[in-house]
VOZA-625749 format. One record per residue (C-alpha): chain; x, y, z; residue number from 0. Coordinates in nm, 3 decimals, padded with zeros to 5 digits. Example, Ala and Ser with C-alpha at 12.3 -4.5 7.8 and 13.67 -1.06 7.14 Angstrom:
BEGIN
unit:A, xx:01.230, yy:-00.450, zz:00.780, pos:0
unit:A, xx:01.367, yy:-00.106, zz:00.714, pos:1
This chain:
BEGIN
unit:A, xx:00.045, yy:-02.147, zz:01.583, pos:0
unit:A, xx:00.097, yy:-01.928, zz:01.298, pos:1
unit:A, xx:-00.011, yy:-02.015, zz:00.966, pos:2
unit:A, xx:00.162, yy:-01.964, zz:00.632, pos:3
unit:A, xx:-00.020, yy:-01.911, zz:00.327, pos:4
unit:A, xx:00.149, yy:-01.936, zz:-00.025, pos:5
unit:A, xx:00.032, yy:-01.737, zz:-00.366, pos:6
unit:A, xx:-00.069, yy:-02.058, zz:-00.507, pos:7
unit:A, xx:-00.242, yy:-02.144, zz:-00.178, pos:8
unit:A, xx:-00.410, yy:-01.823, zz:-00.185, pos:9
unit:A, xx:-00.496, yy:-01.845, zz:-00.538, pos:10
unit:A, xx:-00.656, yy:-02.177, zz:-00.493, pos:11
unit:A, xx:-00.892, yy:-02.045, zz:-00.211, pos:12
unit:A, xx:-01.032, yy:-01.712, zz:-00.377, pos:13
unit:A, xx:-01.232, yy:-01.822, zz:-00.713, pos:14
unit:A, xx:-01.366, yy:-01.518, zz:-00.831, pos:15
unit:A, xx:-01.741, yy:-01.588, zz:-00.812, pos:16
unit:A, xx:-01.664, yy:-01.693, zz:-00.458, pos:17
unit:A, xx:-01.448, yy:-01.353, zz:-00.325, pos:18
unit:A, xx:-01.707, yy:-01.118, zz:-00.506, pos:19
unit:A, xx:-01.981, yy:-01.220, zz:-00.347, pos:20
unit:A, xx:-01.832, yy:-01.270, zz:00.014, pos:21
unit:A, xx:-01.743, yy:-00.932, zz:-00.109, pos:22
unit:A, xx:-02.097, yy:-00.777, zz:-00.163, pos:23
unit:A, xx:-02.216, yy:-00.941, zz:00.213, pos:24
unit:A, xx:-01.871, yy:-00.770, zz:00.367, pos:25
unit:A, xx:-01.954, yy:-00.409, zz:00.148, pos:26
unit:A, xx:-02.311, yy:-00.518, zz:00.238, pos:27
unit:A, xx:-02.313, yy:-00.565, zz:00.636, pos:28
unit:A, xx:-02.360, yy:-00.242, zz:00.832, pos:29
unit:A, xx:-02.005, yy:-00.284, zz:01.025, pos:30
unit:A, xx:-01.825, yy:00.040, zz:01.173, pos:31
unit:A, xx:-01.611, yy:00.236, zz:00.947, pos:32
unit:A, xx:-01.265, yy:00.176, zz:00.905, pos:33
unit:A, xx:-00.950, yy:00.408, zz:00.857, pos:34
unit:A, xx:-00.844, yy:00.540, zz:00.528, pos:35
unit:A, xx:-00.515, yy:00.366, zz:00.476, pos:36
unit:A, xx:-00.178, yy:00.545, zz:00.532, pos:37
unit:A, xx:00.069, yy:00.606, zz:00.278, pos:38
unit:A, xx:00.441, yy:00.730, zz:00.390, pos:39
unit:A, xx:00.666, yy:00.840, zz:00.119, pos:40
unit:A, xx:00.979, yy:00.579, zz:00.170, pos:41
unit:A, xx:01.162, yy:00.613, zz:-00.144, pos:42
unit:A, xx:01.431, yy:00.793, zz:-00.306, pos:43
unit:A, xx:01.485, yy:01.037, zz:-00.604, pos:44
unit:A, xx:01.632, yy:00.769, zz:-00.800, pos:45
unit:A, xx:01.389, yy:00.489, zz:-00.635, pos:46
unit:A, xx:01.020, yy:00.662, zz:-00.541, pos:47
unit:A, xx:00.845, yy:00.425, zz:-00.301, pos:48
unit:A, xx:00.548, yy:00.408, zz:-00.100, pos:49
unit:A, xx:00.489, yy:00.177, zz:00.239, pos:50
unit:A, xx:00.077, yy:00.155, zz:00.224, pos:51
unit:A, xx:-00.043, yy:00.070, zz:00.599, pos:52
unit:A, xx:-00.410, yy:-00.116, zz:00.623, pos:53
unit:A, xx:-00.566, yy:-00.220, zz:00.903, pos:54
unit:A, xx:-00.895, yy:-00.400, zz:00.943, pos:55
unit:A, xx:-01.160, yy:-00.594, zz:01.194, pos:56
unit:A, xx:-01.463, yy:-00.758, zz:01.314, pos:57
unit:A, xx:-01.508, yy:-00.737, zz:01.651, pos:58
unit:A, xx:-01.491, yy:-01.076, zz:01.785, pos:59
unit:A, xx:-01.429, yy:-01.243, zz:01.502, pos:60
unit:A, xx:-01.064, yy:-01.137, zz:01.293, pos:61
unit:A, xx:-00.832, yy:-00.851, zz:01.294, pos:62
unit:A, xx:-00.625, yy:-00.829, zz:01.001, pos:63
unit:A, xx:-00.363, yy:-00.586, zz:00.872, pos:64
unit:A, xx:-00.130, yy:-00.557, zz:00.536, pos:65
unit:A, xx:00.178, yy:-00.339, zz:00.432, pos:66
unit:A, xx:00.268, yy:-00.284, zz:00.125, pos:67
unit:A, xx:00.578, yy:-00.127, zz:-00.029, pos:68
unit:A, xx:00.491, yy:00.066, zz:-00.440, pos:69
unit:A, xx:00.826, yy:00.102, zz:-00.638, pos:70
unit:A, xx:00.723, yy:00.177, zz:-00.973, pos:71
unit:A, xx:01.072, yy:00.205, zz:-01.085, pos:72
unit:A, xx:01.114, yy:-00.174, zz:-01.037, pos:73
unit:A, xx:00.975, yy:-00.240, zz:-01.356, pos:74
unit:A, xx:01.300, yy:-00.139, zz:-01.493, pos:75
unit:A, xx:01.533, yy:-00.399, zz:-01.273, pos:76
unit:A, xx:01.291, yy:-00.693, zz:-01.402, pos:77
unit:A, xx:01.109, yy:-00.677, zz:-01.071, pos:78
unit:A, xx:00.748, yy:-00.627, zz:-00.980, pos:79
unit:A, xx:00.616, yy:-00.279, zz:-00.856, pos:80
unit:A, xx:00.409, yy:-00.400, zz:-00.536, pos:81
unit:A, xx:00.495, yy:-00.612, zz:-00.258, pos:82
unit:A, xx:00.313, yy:-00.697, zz:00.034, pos:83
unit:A, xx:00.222, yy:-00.907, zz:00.314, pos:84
unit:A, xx:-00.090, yy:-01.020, zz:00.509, pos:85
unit:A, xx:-00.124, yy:-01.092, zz:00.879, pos:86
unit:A, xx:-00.435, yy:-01.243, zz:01.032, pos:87
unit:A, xx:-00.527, yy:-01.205, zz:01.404, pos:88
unit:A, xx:-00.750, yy:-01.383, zz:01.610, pos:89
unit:A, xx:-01.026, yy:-01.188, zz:01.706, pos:90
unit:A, xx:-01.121, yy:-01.285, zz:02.079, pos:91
unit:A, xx:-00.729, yy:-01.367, zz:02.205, pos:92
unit:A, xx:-00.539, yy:-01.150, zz:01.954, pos:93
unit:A, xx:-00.303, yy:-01.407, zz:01.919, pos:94
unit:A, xx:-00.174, yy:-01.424, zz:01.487, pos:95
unit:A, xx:-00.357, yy:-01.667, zz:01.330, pos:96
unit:A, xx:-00.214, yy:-01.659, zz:00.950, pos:97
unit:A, xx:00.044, yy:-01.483, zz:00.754, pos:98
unit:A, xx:-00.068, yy:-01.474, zz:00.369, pos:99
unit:A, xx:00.119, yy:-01.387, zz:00.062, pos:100
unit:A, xx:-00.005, yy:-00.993, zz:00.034, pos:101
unit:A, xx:00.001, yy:-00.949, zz:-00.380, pos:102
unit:A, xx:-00.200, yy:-01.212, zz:-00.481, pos:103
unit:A, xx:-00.424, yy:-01.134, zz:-00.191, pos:104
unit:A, xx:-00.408, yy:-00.779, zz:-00.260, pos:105
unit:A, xx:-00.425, yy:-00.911, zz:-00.671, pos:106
unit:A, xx:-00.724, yy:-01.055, zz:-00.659, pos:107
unit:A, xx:-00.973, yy:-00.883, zz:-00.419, pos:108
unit:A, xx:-00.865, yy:-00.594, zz:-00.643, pos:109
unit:A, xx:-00.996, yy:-00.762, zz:-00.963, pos:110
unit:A, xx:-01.271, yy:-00.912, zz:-00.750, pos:111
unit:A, xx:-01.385, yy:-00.544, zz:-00.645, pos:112
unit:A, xx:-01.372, yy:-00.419, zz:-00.980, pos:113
unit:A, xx:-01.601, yy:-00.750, zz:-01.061, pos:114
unit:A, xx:-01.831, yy:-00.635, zz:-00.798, pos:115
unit:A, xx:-01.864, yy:-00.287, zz:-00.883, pos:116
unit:A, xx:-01.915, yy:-00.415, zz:-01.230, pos:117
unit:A, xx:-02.295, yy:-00.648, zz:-01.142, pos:118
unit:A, xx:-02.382, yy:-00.289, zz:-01.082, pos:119
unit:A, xx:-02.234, yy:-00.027, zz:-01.326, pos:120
unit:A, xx:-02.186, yy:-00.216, zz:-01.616, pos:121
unit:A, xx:-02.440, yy:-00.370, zz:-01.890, pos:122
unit:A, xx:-02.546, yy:-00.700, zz:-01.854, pos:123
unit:A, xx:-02.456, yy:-00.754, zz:-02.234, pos:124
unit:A, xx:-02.123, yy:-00.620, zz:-02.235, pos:125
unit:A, xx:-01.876, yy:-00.811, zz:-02.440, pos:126
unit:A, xx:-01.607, yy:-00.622, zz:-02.545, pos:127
unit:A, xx:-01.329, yy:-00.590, zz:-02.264, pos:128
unit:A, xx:-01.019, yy:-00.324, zz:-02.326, pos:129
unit:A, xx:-00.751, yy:-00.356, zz:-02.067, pos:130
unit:A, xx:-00.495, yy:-00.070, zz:-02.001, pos:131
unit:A, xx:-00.191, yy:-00.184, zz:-01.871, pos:132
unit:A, xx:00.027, yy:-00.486, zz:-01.862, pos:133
unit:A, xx:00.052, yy:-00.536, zz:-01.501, pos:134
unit:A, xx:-00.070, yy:-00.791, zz:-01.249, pos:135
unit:A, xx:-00.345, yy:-00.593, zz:-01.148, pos:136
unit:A, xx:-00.466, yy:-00.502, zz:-01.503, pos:137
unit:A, xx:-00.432, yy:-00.894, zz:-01.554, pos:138
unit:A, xx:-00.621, yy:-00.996, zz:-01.279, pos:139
unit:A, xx:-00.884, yy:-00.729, zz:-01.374, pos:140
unit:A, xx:-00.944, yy:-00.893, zz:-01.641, pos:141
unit:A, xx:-01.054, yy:-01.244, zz:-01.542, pos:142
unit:A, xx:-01.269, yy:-01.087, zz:-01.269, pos:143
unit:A, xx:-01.424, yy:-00.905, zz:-01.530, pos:144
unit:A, xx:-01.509, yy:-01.185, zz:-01.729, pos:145
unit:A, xx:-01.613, yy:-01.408, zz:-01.458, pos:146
unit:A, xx:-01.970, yy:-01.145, zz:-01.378, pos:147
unit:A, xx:-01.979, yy:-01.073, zz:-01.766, pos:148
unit:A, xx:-02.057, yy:-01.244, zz:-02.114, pos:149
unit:A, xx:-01.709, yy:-01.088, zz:-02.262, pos:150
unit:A, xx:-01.581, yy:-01.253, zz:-02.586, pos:151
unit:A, xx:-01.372, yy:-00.996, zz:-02.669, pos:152
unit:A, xx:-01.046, yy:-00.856, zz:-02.517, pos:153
unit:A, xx:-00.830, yy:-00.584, zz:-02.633, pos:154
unit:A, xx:-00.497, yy:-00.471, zz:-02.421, pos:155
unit:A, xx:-00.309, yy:-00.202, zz:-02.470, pos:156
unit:A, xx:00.060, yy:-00.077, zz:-02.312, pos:157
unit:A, xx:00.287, yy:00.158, zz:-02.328, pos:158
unit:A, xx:00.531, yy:-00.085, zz:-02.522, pos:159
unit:A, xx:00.352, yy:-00.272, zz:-02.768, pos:160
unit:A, xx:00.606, yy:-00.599, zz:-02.700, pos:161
unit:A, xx:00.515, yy:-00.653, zz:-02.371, pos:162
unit:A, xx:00.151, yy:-00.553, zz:-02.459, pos:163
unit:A, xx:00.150, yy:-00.854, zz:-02.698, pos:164
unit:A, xx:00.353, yy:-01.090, zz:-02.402, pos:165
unit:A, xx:00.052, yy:-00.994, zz:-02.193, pos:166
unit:A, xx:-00.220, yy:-01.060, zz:-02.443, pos:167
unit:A, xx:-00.035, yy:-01.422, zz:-02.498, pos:168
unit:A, xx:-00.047, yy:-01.516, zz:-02.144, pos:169
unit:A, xx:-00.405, yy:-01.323, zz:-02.100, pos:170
unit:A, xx:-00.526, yy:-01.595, zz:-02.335, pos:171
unit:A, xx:-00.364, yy:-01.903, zz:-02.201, pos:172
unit:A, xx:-00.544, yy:-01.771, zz:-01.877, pos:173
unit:A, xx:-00.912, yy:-01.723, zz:-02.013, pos:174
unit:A, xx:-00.916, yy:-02.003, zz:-02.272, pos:175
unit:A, xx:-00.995, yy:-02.008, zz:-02.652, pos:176
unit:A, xx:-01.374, yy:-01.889, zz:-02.610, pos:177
unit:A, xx:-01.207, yy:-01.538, zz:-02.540, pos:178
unit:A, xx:-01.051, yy:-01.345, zz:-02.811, pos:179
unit:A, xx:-00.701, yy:-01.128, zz:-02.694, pos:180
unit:A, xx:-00.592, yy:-00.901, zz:-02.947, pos:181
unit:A, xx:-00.341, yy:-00.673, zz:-02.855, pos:182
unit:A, xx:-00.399, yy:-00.293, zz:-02.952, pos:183
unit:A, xx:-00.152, yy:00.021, zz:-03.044, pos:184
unit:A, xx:-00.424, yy:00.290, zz:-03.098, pos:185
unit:A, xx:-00.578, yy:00.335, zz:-02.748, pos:186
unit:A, xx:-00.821, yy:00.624, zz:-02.856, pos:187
unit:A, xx:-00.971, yy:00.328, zz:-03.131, pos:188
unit:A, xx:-00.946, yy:00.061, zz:-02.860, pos:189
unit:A, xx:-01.151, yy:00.313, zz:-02.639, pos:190
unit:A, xx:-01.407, yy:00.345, zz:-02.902, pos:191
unit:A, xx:-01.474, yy:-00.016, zz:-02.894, pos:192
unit:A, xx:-01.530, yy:-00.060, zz:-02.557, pos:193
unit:A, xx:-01.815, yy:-00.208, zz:-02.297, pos:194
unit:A, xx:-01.587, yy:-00.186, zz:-02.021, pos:195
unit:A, xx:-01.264, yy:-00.010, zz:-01.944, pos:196
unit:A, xx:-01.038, yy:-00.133, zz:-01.728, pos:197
unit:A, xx:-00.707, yy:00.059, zz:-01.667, pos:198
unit:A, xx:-00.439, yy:-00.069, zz:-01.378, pos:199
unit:A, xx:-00.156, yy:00.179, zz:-01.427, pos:200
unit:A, xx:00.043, yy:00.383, zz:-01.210, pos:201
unit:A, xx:00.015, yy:00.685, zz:-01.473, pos:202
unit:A, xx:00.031, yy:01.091, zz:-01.359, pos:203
unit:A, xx:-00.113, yy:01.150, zz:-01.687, pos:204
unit:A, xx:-00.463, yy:01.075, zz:-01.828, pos:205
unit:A, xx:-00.513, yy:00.785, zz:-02.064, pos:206
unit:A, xx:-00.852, yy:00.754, zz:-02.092, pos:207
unit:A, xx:-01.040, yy:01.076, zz:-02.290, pos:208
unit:A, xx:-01.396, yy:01.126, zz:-02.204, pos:209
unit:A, xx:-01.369, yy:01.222, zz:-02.606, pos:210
unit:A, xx:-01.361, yy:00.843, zz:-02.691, pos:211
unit:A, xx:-01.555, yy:00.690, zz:-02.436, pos:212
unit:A, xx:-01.861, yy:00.605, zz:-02.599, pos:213
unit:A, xx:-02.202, yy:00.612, zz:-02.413, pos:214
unit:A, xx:-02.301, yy:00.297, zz:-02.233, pos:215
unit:A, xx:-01.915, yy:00.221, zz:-02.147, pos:216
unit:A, xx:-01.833, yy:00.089, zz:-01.801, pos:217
unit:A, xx:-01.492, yy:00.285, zz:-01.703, pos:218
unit:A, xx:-01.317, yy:00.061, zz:-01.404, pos:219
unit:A, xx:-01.020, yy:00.311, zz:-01.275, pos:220
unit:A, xx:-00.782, yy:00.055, zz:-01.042, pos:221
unit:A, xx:-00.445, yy:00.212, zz:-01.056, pos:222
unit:A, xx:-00.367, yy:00.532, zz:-01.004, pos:223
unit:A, xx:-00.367, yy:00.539, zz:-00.601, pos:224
unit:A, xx:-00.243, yy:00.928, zz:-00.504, pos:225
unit:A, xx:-00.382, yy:01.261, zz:-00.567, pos:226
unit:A, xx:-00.111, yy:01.300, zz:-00.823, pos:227
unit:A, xx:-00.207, yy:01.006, zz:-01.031, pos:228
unit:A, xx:-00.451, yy:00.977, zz:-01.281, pos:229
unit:A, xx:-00.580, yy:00.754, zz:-01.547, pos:230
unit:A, xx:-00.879, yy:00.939, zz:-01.689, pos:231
unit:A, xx:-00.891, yy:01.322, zz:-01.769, pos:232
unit:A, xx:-01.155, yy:01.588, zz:-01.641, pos:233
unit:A, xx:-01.385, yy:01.546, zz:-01.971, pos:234
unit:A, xx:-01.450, yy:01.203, zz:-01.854, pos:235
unit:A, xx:-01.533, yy:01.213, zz:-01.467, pos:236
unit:A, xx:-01.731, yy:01.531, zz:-01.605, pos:237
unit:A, xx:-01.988, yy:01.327, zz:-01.858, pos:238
unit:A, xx:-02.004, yy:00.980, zz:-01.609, pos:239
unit:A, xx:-02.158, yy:00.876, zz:-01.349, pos:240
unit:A, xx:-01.926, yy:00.872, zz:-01.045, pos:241
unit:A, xx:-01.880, yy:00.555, zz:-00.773, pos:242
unit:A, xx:-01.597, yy:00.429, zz:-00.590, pos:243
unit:A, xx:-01.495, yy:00.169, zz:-00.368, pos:244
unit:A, xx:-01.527, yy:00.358, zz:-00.035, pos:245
unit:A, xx:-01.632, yy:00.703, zz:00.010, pos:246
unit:A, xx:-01.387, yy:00.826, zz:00.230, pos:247
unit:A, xx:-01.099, yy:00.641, zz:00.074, pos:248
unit:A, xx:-01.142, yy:00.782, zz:-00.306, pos:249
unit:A, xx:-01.229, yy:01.174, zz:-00.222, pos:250
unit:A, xx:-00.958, yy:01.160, zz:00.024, pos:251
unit:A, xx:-00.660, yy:01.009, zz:-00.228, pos:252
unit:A, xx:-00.780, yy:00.970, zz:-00.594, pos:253
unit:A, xx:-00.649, yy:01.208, zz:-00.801, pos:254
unit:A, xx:-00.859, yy:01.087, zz:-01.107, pos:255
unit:A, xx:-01.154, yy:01.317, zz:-00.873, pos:256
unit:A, xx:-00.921, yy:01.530, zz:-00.668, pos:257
unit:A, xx:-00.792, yy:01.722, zz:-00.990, pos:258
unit:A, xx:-01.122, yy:01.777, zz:-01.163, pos:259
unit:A, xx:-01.272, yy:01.919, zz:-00.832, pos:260
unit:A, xx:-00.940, yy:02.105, zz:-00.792, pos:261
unit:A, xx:-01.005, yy:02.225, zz:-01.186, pos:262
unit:A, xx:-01.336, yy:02.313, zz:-01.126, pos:263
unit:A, xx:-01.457, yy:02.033, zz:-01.371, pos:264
unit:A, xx:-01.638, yy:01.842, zz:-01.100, pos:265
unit:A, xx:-01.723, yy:01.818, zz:-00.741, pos:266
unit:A, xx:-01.794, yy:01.564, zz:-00.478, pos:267
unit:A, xx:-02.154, yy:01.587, zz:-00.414, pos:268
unit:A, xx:-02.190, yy:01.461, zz:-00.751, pos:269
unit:A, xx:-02.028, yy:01.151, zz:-00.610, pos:270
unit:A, xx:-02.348, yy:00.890, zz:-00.690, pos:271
unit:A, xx:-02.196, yy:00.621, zz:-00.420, pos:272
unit:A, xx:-01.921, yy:00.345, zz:-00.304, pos:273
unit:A, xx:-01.970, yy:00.012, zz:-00.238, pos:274
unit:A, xx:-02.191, yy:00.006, zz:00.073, pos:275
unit:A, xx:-02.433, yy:00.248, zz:-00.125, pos:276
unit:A, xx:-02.492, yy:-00.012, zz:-00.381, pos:277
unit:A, xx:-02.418, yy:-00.345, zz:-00.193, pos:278
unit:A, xx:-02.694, yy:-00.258, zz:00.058, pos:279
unit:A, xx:-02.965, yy:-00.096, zz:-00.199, pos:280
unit:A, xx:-02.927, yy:00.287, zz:-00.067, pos:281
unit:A, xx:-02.833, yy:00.375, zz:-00.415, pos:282
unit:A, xx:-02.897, yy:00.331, zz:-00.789, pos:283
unit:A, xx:-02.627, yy:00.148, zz:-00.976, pos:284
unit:A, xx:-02.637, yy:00.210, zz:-01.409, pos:285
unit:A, xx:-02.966, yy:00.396, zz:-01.448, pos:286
unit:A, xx:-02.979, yy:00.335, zz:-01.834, pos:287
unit:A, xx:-02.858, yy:00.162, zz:-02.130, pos:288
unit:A, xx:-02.649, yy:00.507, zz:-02.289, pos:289
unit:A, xx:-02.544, yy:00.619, zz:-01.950, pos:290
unit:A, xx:-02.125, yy:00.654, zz:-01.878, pos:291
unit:A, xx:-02.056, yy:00.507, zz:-01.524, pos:292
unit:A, xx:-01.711, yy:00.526, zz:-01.363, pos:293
unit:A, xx:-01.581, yy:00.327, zz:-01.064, pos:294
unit:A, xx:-01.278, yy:00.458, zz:-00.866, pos:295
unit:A, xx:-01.073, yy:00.173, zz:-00.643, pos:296
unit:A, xx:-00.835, yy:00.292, zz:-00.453, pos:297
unit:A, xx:-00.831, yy:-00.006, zz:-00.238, pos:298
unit:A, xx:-01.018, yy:-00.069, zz:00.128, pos:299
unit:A, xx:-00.888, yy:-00.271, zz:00.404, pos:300
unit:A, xx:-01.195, yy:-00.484, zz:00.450, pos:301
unit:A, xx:-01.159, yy:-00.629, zz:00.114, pos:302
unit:A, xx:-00.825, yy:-00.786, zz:00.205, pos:303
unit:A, xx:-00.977, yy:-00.890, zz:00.557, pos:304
unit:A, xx:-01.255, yy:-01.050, zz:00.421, pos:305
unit:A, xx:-01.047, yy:-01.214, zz:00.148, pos:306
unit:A, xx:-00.780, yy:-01.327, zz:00.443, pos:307
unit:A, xx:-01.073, yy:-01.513, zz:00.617, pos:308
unit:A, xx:-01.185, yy:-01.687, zz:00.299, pos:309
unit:A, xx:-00.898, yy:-01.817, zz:00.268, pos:310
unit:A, xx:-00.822, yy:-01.963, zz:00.604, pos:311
unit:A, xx:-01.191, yy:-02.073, zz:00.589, pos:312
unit:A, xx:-01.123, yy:-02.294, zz:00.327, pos:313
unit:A, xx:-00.828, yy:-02.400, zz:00.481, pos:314
C-alpha cells in the first residue's frame, strides 16, 4: 500500500540536526554516481516554466524520484514558484512505497545542505546571518543555518522592502526572541556585515559583489538553478574559494560558475570540491580565518532520497 505523506508530516520528521547529518553519511558513503537532473523548458512567453526530473537509489534498499514544475511568474498570481512531488519505491520488489509532499521535502534538504556545507566552509563563530530573498527556500535557509551556527543576528533583504519586512516578521516568530531579524534596504551595507550569505533567488542578474564581501564571509548560493541565472558576479567566484553540492551537477548548470569561466574570470579546476570531497575527508573545507568560501547548490537527487527515507523511517 501506498503511503501519503503531508508537509506537516514531513516537517515533523526532518529536524534539521537530524537531515544534516543523515546528510553527511549519504554525501559521505562511497555509493555510485547518480544522473544530473533534467530540466525541460515547459512554459510559455507569458508563463516561463521548468519540469525538473530527479531520480535516485540504493540498490536494494529505496528508489526514489521527484518532479518539479519552476514558474517564477507565479509570484505575481499570489502563488508559490515551485511545486513538486515525491515518490518512494521499494527497493527489492519495486512496488511504491510512499508519496511525500515534494516542497517541503525539496524545502528543507535544501536548507539542510546549505547547513551541511556550512560545518565546513563557514567559521565556527559566525553570528551575523544576511538572507537574500523572501522565498521559502531563503526562509528555510535560514533556520538550517542557525541550527550548525551560534547566529544572533539576522538581516533579510528583498526586492520589495514590504514583503522583506513580512518575511523578517514571520522569520522571527520561527527562530524565537534569542535571534534578532532586522529587515535591510541597502544590500551592499547588509553584505558588509555579513558571516554568512545566504541568497535563494531566482535572479539573472548578480546580487552579491565580491566588492562587499568582506574576508572570512561564508557565501551560500541556493537559487539560481540554470546557466542563465546568477546570484553572485565574476569578482566574487574570482576572490573565493569554490565548492558545490555535487560536482557534476554545478559545472554542468550553475551559471553563478558557467559565466565567469565563459568570461574568462574563472575556471573549473579551481573548483576546491562538492559534498563527497568534504563529507568523506578527500578535501580541505575553510583553510583560514580571512579566507572567502563559496558553496554552489544546485540541488542533487540523493538529498531528497535520503530525506524521503527519513521520513518514512520515522514513520
Amino acid at each position: 500500500m501506498t503511503t501519503l505523506y503531508s508537509a506537516a508530516d514531513v516537517e515533523a520528521a526532518l529536524a534539521y540536526p537530524r537531515l544534516v547529518e543523515a546528510l553527511r553519511e549519504a554525501f559521505r558513503a562511497e555509493g555510485e554516481p547518480m544522473p544530473v537532473r533534467q530540466s525541460y523548458d515547459v512554459g510559455t512567453p507569458e508563463a516561463p516554466g521548468h519540469l525538473l526530473s530527479m531520480p535516485a537509489w540504493r540498490r536494494g534498499e529505496a528508489i526514489g524520484t521527484k518532479l518539479v514544475t519552476i514558474f517564477p511568474a507565479n509570484a505575481a498570481l499570489g502563488l508559490g514558484s515551485v511545486s513538486s512531488l515525491y515518490v518512494l519505491f521499494d527497493g527489492q520488489t519495486g512496488a511504491a512505497q510512499a508519496i511525500l509532499a515534494g516542497d517541503e521535502l525539496t524545502n528543507r534538504r535544501t536548507g539542510a545542505t546549505s547547513a551541511l556545507a556550512s560545518t565546513y566552509l563557514s567559521r565556527p563563530d559566525s553570528r551575523t546571518l544576511l538572507v537574500v530573498g523572501n522565498g521559502h527556500v531563503a526562509f528555510h535557509a535560514a533556520e538550517a543555518h542557525c541550527a550548525v551556527r551560534p547566529i544572533t543576528q539576522v538581516l533579510v533583504y528583498g526586492r520589495s522592502a514590504e514583503k522583506a519586512a513580512a518575511f523578517g516578521q514571520k522569520l522571527a516568530a520561527r527562530l524565537g526572541p534569542e535571534r534578532e531579524v532586522r529587515p535591510m534596504t541597502d544590500l551592499a551595507a547588509a553584505t558588509e556585515q555579513a558571516d554568512i550569505i545566504a541568497c535563494g533567488t531566482t535572479s539573472k542578474a548578480p546580487l552579491i559583489l565580491g566588492a562587499h564581501v568582506r574576508p572570512g564571509t561564508h557565501v551560500d548560493l541556493v537559487g539560481a538553478f540554470t546557466p542563465q541565472m546568477r546570484e553572485s558576479d565574476d569578482a566574487l567566484v574570482a576572490k573565493s574559494a569554490v565548492y558545490g553540492d555535487t560536482r557534476g551537477g554545478v559545472l554542468a548548470e550553475a551559471g553563478d560558475l558557467l559565466q565567469p569561466i565563459t568570461s574568462g574570470a574563472w575556471s573549473a579546476d579551481l573548483f576546491r570540491g562538492d559534498l563527497h570531497d568534504l563529507c568523506a575527508g578527500k578535501v580541505a573545507g575553510r583553510r583560514s580565518a580571512e579566507e572567502i568560501t563559496l558553496f554552489k547548490s544546485v540541488g542533487a537527487a540523493i538529498e531528497d532520497l535520503t530525506a524521503a527515507m527519513l521520513v518514512v523511517k520515522r514513520a
